[in-house]
C-alpha positions as CSV (number, residue, x, y, z in Angstrom):
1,X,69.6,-4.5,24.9
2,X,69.6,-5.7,21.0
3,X,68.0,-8.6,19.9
4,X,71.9,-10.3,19.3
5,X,72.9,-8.8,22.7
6,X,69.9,-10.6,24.4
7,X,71.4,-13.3,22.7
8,X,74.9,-13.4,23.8
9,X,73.1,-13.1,27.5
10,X,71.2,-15.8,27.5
11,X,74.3,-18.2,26.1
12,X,76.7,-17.1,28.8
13,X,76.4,-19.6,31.0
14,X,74.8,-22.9,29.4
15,X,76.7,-25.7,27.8
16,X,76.1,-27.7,25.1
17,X,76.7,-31.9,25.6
18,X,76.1,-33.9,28.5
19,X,76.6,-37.8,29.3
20,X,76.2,-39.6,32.5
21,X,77.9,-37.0,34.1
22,X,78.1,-33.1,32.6
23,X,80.9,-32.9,30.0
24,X,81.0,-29.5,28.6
25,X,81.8,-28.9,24.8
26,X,81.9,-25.9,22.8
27,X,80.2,-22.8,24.2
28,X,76.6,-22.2,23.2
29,X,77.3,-18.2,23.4
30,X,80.6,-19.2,20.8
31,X,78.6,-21.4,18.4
32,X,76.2,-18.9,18.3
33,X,78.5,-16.3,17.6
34,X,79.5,-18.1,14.8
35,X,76.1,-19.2,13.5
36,X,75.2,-15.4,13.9
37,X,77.7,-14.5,11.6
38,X,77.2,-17.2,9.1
39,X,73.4,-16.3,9.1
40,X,74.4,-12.8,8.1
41,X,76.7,-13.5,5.5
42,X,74.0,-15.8,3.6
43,X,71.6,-13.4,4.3
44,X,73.5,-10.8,3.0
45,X,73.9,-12.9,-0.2
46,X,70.3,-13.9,-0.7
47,X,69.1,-10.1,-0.2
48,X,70.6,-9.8,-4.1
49,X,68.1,-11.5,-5.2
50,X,65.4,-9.7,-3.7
51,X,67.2,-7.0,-4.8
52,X,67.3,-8.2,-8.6
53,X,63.4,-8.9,-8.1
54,X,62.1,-5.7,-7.3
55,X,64.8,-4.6,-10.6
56,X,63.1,-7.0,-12.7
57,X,59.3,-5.5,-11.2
58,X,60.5,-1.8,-11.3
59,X,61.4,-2.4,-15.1
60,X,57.7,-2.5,-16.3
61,X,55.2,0.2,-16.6
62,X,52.5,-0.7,-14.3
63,X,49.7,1.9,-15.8
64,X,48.6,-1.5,-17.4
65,X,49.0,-3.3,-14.8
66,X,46.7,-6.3,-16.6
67,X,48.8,-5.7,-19.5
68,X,51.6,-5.9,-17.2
69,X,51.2,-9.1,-15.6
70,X,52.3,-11.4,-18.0
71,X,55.6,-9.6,-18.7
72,X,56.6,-9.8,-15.2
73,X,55.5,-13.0,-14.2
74,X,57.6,-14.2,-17.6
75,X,61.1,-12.3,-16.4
76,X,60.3,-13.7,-12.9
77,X,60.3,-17.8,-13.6
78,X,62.8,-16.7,-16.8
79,X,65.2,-15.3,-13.6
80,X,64.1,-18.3,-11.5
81,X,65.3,-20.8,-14.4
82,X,69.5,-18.7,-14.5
83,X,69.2,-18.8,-10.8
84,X,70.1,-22.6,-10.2
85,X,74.3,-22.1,-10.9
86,X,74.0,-19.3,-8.2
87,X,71.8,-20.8,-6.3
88,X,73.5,-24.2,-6.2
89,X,76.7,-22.2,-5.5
90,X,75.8,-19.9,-2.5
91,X,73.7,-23.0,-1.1
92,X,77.0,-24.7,-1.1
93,X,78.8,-22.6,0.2
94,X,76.6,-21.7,3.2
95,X,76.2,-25.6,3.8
96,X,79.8,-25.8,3.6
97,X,80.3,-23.0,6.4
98,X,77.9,-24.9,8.6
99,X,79.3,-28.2,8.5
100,X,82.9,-26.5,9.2
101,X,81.9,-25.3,12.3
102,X,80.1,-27.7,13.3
103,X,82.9,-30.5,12.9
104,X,85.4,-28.0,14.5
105,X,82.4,-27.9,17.8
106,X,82.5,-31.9,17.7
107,X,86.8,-32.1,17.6
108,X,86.7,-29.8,21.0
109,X,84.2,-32.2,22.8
110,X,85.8,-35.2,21.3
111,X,89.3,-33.9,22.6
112,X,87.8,-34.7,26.2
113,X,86.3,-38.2,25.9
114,X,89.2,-40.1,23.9
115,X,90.5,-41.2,20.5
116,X,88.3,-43.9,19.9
117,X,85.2,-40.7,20.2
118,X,87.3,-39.0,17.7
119,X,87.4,-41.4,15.0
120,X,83.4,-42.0,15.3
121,X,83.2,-38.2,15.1
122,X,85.8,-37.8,11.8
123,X,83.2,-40.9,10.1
124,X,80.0,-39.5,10.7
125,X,77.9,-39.8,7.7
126,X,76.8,-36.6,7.3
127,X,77.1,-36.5,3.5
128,X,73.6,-36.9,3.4
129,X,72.5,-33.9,5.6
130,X,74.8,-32.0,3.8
131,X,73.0,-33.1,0.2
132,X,69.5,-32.9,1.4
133,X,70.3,-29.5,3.1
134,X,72.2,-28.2,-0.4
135,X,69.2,-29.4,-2.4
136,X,66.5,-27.3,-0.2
137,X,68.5,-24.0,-0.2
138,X,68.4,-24.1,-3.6
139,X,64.7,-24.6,-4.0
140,X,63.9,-22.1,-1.2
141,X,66.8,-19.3,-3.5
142,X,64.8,-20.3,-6.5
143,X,61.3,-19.6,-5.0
144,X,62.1,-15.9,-4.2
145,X,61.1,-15.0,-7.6
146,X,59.0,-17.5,-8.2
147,X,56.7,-16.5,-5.3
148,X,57.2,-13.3,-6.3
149,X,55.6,-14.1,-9.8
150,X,52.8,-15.5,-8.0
151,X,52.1,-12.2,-5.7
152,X,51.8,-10.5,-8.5
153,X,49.5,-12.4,-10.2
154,X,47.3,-12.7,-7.0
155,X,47.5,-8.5,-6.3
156,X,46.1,-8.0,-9.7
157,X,43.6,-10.6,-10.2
158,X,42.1,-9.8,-6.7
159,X,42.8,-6.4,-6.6
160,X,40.7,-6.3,-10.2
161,X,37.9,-8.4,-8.5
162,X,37.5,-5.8,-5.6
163,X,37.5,-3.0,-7.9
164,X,41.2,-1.2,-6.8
165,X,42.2,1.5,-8.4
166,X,44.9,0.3,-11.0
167,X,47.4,2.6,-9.0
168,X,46.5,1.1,-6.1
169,X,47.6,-2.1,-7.5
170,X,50.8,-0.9,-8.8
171,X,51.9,0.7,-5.5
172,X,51.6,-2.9,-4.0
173,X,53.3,-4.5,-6.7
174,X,56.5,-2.0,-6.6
175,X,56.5,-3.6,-2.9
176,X,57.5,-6.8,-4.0
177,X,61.2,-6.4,-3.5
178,X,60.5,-5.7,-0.2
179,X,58.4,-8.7,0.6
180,X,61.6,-10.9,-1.2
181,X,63.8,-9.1,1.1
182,X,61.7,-10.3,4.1
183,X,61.3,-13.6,2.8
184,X,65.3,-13.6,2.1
185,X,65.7,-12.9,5.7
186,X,63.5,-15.4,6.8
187,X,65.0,-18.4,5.1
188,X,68.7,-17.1,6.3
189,X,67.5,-17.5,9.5
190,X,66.0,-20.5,9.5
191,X,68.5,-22.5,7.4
192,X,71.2,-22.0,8.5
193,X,70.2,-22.9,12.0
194,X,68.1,-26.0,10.3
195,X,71.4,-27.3,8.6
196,X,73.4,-27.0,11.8
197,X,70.9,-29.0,14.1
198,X,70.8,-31.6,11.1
199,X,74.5,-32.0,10.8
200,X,74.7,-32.4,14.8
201,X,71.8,-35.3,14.8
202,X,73.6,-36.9,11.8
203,X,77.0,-36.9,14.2
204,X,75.4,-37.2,17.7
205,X,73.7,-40.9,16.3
206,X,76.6,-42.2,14.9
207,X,78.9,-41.9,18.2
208,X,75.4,-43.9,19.8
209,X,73.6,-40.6,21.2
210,X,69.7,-41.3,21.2
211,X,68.4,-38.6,22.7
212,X,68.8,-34.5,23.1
213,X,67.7,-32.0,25.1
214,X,65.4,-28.9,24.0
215,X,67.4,-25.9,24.7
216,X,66.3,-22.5,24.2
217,X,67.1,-19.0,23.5
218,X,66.6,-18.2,27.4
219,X,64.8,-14.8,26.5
220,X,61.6,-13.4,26.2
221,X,61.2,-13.5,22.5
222,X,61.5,-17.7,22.9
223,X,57.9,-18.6,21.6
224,X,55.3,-19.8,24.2
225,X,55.5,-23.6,23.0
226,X,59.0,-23.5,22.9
227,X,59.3,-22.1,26.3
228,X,57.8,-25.6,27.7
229,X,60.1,-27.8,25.9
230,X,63.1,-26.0,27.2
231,X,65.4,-28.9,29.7
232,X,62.6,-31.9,28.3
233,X,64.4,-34.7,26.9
234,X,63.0,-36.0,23.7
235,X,64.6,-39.1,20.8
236,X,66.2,-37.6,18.2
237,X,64.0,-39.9,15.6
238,X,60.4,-38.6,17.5
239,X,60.7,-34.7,17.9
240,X,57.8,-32.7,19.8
241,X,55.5,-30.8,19.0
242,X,56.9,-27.7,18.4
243,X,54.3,-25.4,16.8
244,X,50.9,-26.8,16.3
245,X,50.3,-28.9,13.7
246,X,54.5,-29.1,13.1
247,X,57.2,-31.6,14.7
248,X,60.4,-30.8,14.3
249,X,64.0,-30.8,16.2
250,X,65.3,-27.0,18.1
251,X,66.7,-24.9,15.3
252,X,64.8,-27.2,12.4
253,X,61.4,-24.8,12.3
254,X,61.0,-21.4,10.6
255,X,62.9,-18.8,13.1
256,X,63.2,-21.1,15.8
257,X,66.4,-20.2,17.6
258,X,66.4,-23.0,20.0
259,X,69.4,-25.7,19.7
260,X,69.6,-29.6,21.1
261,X,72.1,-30.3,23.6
262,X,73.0,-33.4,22.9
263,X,73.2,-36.6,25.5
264,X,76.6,-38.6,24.8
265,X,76.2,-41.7,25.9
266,X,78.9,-43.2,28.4
């Protein structure tokens, strides 16, 4: 069974809200159907730019590779600096995506708990989730050549210290596309997951919810210290311990694809 399959398993039969008593709301297995596919579509649209980064590497000739260096790392911030119109744009537009299903999620539950839950719900403030979250994606689209600059500054100022081969060097360098595309994939992952948990704490505390519950995957690739948060309650203003060293809410850290039910209050 796929990793997505696994997935879809593991949602089947959990639920997504609770109050005093259970009152189911959208399907976990259907929101994350829909968060798969918005993942995929923005990772789809970041992996251009990893694409146009190893371009931009690919374009110089690395028999210098010292000589080389400064070139590249130039073009690199140069295409970091066009970037911000694109990047502002896809950010958008991903952010956008997210907060759509997640208000269409919140209209189904609200549906069952009356009119006066359905006007809380269509005030939320979530204008500034949505800001803050348009404002990282832009930094974290901007640093894929940015951090690609700085790889290959550190390649060939340590690889000249240990005494590589220049080839050797230049075969790592012509990588760098690659490691963009991985780092591409990562942030698609994580993002858009992070900006739908934030949009759901930003609506959950204005119709008076206080607290969540950790929810996982359900599978075997949940991580170890996720695994013992799963069904613990936890404020939505004090988040566990999630990794160590880092707090943070189910769905907010780096390919964390655990979600918060959240508690309605009665």
């Amino acid at each position: 069974m796929n990793y997505h399959a696994r997935l879809d398993a593991a949602f089947d039969e959990a639920s997504t809200f609770t109050g005093g008593g259970r009152r189911k709301g959208p399907s976990p297995r259907s929101i994350f159907r829909r968060a798969k596919r918005l993942e995929q579509q923005y990772a789809r649209r970041l992996r251009k730019i990893a694409r146009h980064v190893g371009d931009i590497v690919r374009e110089f000739d690395l028999t210098d590779v010292l000589g080389a260096l400064g070139p590249i790392q130039t073009a690199l911030r140069r295409y970091a600096e066009i970037l911000d119109p694109w990047a502002r744009a896809v950010g958008a537009r991903m952010v956008a995506e997210v907060a759509a299903h997640d208000t269409t999620s919140w209209r189904k539950l609200s549906a069952e708990m009356g009119r006066n839950l359905r006007q809380e719900i269509e005030t939320a403030p979530t204008g500034d989730a949505l800001r803050a979250s348009l404002e990282r994606q832009v930094t974290l689209i901007k640093s894929l050549p940015l951090e690609a600059a700085e790889r290959v500054q550190r390649l060939v100022t340590e690889g000249i210290s240990e005494g590589r081969r220049a080839a050797e060097i230049a075969t790592d360098i012509m990588e760098t596309g690659n490691v963009s595309r991985s780092r591409a994939m990562l942030i698609a992952r994580t993002e858009v997951s992070r900006t739908a948990t934030e949009l759901t704490k930003a609506r959950a505390e204005h119709v008076g919810s206080t607290h969540f519950i950790w929810r996982t995957a359900g599978d075997t690739d949940v991580r170890a210290t996720h695994r013992k948060l799963n069904g613990k309650t936890f404020r939505w203003d004090d988040p566990p311990e999630c990794d160590p060293g880092h707090r943070a809410l189910p769905g907010g850290i780096w390919n964390c694809r655990c979600y918060p039910e959240v508690v309605v209050p009665d």
